[in-house]
N, C-alpha and C positions, 0 to 999 in steps of 0.2 A: 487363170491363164495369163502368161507375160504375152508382150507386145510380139514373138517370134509365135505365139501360137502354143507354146509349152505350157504341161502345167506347172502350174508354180506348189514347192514343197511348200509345206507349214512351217514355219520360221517363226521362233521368240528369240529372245536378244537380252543380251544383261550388260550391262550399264555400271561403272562403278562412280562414286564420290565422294573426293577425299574430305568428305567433311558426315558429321552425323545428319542421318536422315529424319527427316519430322518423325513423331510417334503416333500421331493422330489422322485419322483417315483424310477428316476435313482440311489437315496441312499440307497434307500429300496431295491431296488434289487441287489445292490451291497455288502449287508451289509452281515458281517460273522457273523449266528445263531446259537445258540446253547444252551445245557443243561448239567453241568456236576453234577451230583450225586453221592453217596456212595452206593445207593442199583440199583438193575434195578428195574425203574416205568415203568407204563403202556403206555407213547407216543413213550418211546424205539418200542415197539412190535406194537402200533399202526398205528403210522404216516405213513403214505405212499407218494406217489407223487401224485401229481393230487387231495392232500386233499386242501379244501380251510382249511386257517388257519387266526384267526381272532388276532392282536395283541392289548393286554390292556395297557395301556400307567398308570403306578402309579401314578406319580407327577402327574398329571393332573385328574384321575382318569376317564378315558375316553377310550373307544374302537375306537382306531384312522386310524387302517388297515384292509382292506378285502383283502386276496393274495390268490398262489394258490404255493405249496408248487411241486420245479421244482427238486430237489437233495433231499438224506436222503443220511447220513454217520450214522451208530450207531455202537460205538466197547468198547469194555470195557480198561480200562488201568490202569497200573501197577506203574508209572509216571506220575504226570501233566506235566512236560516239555516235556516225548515224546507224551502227549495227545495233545498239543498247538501248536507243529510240524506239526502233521498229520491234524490238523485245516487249519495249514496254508498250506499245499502244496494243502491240499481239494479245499480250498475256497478261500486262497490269504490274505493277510496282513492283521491283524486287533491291537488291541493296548490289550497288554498281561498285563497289569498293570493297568487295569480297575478293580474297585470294587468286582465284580462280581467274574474274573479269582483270584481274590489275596486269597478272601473266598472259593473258590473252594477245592472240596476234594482233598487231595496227589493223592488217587487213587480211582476206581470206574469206571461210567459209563458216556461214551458222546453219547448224539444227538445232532447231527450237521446237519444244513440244510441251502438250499437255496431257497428263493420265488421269485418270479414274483406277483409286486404288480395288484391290480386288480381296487380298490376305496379306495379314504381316506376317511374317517371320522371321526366322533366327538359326541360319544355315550356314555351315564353313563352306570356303567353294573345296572338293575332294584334292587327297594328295595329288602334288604334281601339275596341277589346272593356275596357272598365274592369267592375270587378267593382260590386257594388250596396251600396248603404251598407251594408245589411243583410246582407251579406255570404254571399249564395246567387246563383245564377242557373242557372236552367231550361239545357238542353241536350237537345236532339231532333236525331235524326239524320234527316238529307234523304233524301227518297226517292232513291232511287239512279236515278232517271233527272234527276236534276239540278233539280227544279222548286223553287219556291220555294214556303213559306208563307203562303197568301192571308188576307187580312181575317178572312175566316170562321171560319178556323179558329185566330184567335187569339182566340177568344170563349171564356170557362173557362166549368164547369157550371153557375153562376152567373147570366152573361148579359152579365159586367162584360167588356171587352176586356183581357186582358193584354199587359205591354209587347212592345215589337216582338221580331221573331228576327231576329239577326245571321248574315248566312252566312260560315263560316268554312271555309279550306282548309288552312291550319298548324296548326291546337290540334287535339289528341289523336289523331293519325293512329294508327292501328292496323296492324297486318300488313296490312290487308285494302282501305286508302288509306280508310276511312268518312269521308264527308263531314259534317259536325257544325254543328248553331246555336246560336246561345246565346240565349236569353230571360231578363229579369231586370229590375227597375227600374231599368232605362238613362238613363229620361228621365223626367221630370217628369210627375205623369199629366194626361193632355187633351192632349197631344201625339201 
Protein backbone atom coordinates (compact mmCIF):
# COMPACT_ATOMS: atom_id res chain seq x y z
CA UNK A 1 0.00 0.00 0.00
CA UNK A 2 1.48 3.75 -0.75
CA UNK A 3 1.07 6.52 1.73
CA UNK A 4 -2.56 7.62 -0.34
CA UNK A 5 -3.98 4.28 0.51
CA UNK A 6 -3.28 2.73 -3.02
CA UNK A 7 -1.91 -0.36 -3.75
CA UNK A 8 1.34 -0.34 -4.95
CA UNK A 9 2.25 -2.40 -8.48
CA UNK A 10 5.18 -4.70 -8.39
CA UNK A 11 8.04 -2.73 -9.69
CA UNK A 12 11.80 -4.11 -10.70
CA UNK A 13 14.03 -1.64 -12.20
CA UNK A 14 17.26 -2.02 -14.40
CA UNK A 15 20.11 0.02 -13.90
CA UNK A 16 22.90 0.38 -16.44
CA UNK A 17 26.95 0.64 -16.02
CA UNK A 18 29.12 2.05 -18.20
CA UNK A 19 31.76 -0.12 -17.09
CA UNK A 20 31.94 -4.25 -16.81
CA UNK A 21 30.15 -5.83 -14.07
CA UNK A 22 31.94 -8.18 -11.28
CA UNK A 23 31.48 -11.88 -12.59
CA UNK A 24 31.35 -13.31 -9.14
CA UNK A 25 28.48 -13.42 -6.92
CA UNK A 26 30.66 -12.51 -3.90
CA UNK A 27 31.76 -9.15 -5.89
CA UNK A 28 28.30 -8.32 -6.70
CA UNK A 29 27.33 -8.23 -3.47
CA UNK A 30 30.25 -6.70 -2.13
CA UNK A 31 30.10 -3.87 -4.64
CA UNK A 32 29.43 -0.02 -3.49
CA UNK A 33 26.09 1.22 -5.78
CA UNK A 34 25.16 4.18 -6.43
CA UNK A 35 23.73 7.27 -8.28
CA UNK A 36 24.80 10.75 -8.07
CA UNK A 37 22.75 13.42 -9.78
CA UNK A 38 22.09 17.27 -9.82
CA UNK A 39 18.11 17.09 -9.71
CA UNK A 40 16.13 14.38 -7.53
CA UNK A 41 15.01 11.57 -10.29
CA UNK A 42 12.48 9.08 -9.67
CA UNK A 43 14.63 5.75 -8.36
CA UNK A 44 15.49 8.45 -5.33
CA UNK A 45 11.68 8.04 -4.29
CA UNK A 46 11.33 4.63 -5.75
CA UNK A 47 13.64 2.06 -4.96
CA UNK A 48 12.97 0.28 -2.01
CA UNK A 49 14.42 -3.01 -0.58
CA UNK A 50 13.30 -6.14 -1.46
CA UNK A 51 12.87 -4.60 -5.13
CA UNK A 52 14.65 -6.90 -7.53
CA UNK A 53 17.01 -4.77 -9.66
CA UNK A 54 18.24 -5.92 -12.98
CA UNK A 55 21.84 -4.63 -13.93
CA UNK A 56 22.67 -3.53 -17.77
CA UNK A 57 26.35 -4.08 -18.51
CA UNK A 58 27.13 -1.08 -21.67
CA UNK A 59 30.42 -2.41 -22.91
CA UNK A 60 28.98 -5.44 -23.67
CA UNK A 61 25.40 -4.36 -24.15
CA UNK A 62 23.88 -7.13 -22.14
CA UNK A 63 21.53 -7.54 -18.98
CA UNK A 64 24.22 -9.53 -16.93
CA UNK A 65 22.40 -9.38 -13.26
CA UNK A 66 19.06 -10.26 -11.57
CA UNK A 67 19.46 -9.11 -7.62
CA UNK A 68 17.49 -8.18 -5.03
CA UNK A 69 18.15 -4.87 -3.69
CA UNK A 70 19.18 -5.44 0.64
CA UNK A 71 20.12 -1.42 1.71
CA UNK A 72 18.86 2.11 0.18
CA UNK A 73 20.77 5.27 1.51
CA UNK A 74 19.28 8.44 -0.48
CA UNK A 75 20.38 12.05 0.82
CA UNK A 76 20.95 14.92 -0.96
CA UNK A 77 24.43 16.88 -0.56
CA UNK A 78 26.13 20.03 -0.54
CA UNK A 79 29.82 18.47 -1.27
CA UNK A 80 30.90 15.51 -3.26
CA UNK A 81 33.74 14.70 -0.85
CA UNK A 82 31.31 14.80 2.20
CA UNK A 83 28.87 12.68 -0.42
CA UNK A 84 31.85 9.89 -1.02
CA UNK A 85 32.40 9.79 3.00
CA UNK A 86 28.96 8.91 3.86
CA UNK A 87 29.43 6.29 0.72
CA UNK A 88 32.05 5.08 2.42
CA UNK A 89 31.20 4.66 6.09
CA UNK A 90 27.54 3.20 4.39
CA UNK A 91 28.92 0.65 2.41
CA UNK A 92 32.97 0.28 2.94
CA UNK A 93 35.68 1.17 0.46
CA UNK A 94 35.40 1.62 -3.08
CA UNK A 95 37.79 3.60 -5.60
CA UNK A 96 36.65 7.50 -5.62
CA UNK A 97 38.76 8.18 -8.89
CA UNK A 98 36.61 5.97 -11.11
CA UNK A 99 35.20 7.72 -14.15
CA UNK A 100 31.98 7.87 -13.04
CA UNK A 101 32.78 9.89 -9.26
CA UNK A 102 35.32 12.19 -11.21
CA UNK A 103 31.96 13.46 -13.65
CA UNK A 104 29.91 13.51 -10.87
CA UNK A 105 27.96 16.61 -9.72
CA UNK A 106 29.88 19.02 -6.87
CA UNK A 107 26.49 18.73 -5.35
CA UNK A 108 23.00 17.18 -5.69
CA UNK A 109 21.43 13.98 -5.01
CA UNK A 110 22.88 10.23 -4.13
CA UNK A 111 21.24 6.75 -4.12
CA UNK A 112 23.17 4.46 -2.73
CA UNK A 113 22.63 0.92 -2.48
CA UNK A 114 23.44 -2.54 -1.65
CA UNK A 115 22.15 -5.99 -3.55
CA UNK A 116 22.25 -9.63 -2.85
CA UNK A 117 22.82 -11.10 -6.19
CA UNK A 118 20.10 -13.51 -7.29
CA UNK A 119 21.27 -15.10 -11.33
CA UNK A 120 23.76 -13.94 -13.62
CA UNK A 121 23.14 -13.62 -17.03
CA UNK A 122 23.59 -12.61 -20.58
CA UNK A 123 20.66 -10.73 -22.19
CA UNK A 124 20.39 -8.02 -25.06
CA UNK A 125 17.90 -5.36 -23.82
CA UNK A 126 15.10 -6.20 -27.16
CA UNK A 127 14.84 -4.13 -30.42
CA UNK A 128 14.08 -0.51 -29.88
CA UNK A 129 14.27 -0.42 -25.79
CA UNK A 130 17.49 2.15 -25.25
CA UNK A 131 18.06 2.78 -21.68
CA UNK A 132 17.36 6.52 -20.07
CA UNK A 133 20.08 9.13 -19.93
CA UNK A 134 19.59 8.82 -16.38
CA UNK A 135 20.31 5.49 -16.46
CA UNK A 136 17.23 3.61 -14.70
CA UNK A 137 14.18 2.40 -16.28
CA UNK A 138 11.01 0.98 -14.53
CA UNK A 139 10.14 -2.67 -15.32
CA UNK A 140 6.64 -4.26 -14.51
CA UNK A 141 5.58 -7.39 -15.53
CA UNK A 142 2.20 -7.86 -17.66
CA UNK A 143 -0.54 -9.33 -16.53
CA UNK A 144 -0.29 -12.63 -17.67
CA UNK A 145 -3.31 -12.64 -19.71
CA UNK A 146 -1.48 -10.65 -22.11
CA UNK A 147 -3.11 -7.02 -21.64
CA UNK A 148 -1.34 -4.01 -22.04
CA UNK A 149 -0.76 -0.79 -19.87
CA UNK A 150 -3.55 1.73 -20.24
CA UNK A 151 -3.30 5.71 -19.84
CA UNK A 152 -4.56 5.42 -16.42
CA UNK A 153 -2.46 3.44 -15.07
CA UNK A 154 0.67 5.23 -16.10
CA UNK A 155 -0.33 8.19 -13.78
CA UNK A 156 2.36 7.87 -10.64
CA UNK A 157 1.05 9.05 -6.89
CA UNK A 158 1.59 12.18 -7.92
CA UNK A 159 -0.83 12.93 -10.64
CA UNK A 160 2.11 13.59 -13.18
CA UNK A 161 1.86 10.75 -16.24
CA UNK A 162 4.93 8.73 -16.39
CA UNK A 163 6.81 7.68 -19.57
CA UNK A 164 5.33 5.09 -21.63
CA UNK A 165 5.81 1.05 -21.11
CA UNK A 166 7.43 -0.87 -23.66
CA UNK A 167 6.26 -4.40 -24.13
CA UNK A 168 8.84 -6.78 -24.38
CA UNK A 169 9.17 -10.55 -25.23
CA UNK A 170 13.22 -11.22 -25.32
CA UNK A 171 14.66 -9.26 -22.19
CA UNK A 172 14.67 -11.30 -18.99
CA UNK A 173 12.79 -14.29 -19.79
CA UNK A 174 12.77 -16.38 -16.62
CA UNK A 175 12.09 -20.32 -16.42
CA UNK A 176 8.63 -19.38 -16.09
CA UNK A 177 8.50 -17.36 -20.04
CA UNK A 178 7.29 -13.79 -17.62
CA UNK A 179 6.36 -11.31 -20.00
CA UNK A 180 8.10 -7.93 -18.97
CA UNK A 181 7.85 -3.89 -19.77
CA UNK A 182 10.02 -1.31 -19.47
CA UNK A 183 9.05 2.26 -18.38
CA UNK A 184 11.77 5.01 -18.17
CA UNK A 185 12.47 8.33 -19.90
CA UNK A 186 12.31 7.08 -23.32
CA UNK A 187 10.98 10.20 -24.71
CA UNK A 188 11.00 13.63 -24.31
CA UNK A 189 8.32 14.59 -21.72
CA UNK A 190 4.73 16.04 -23.41
CA UNK A 191 4.96 13.16 -25.72
Amino acid sequence: MTSSGAERTEMDYLTSKRFELPSSRESMANGVWFNMWTIRLWPLRELEEGATLYFYETPNRRVVWKTRVTKIDTFQYHEKAAALGRLRREFGPFNPHQPYVEQAPAQGFCLDYAVAPLRRLSMPLPPGVRMSQQGWLRVTASSRNGSQTTKDENLGEDGKRSAPTLPTSTLLREAKETRLDFEGSLLPSGI
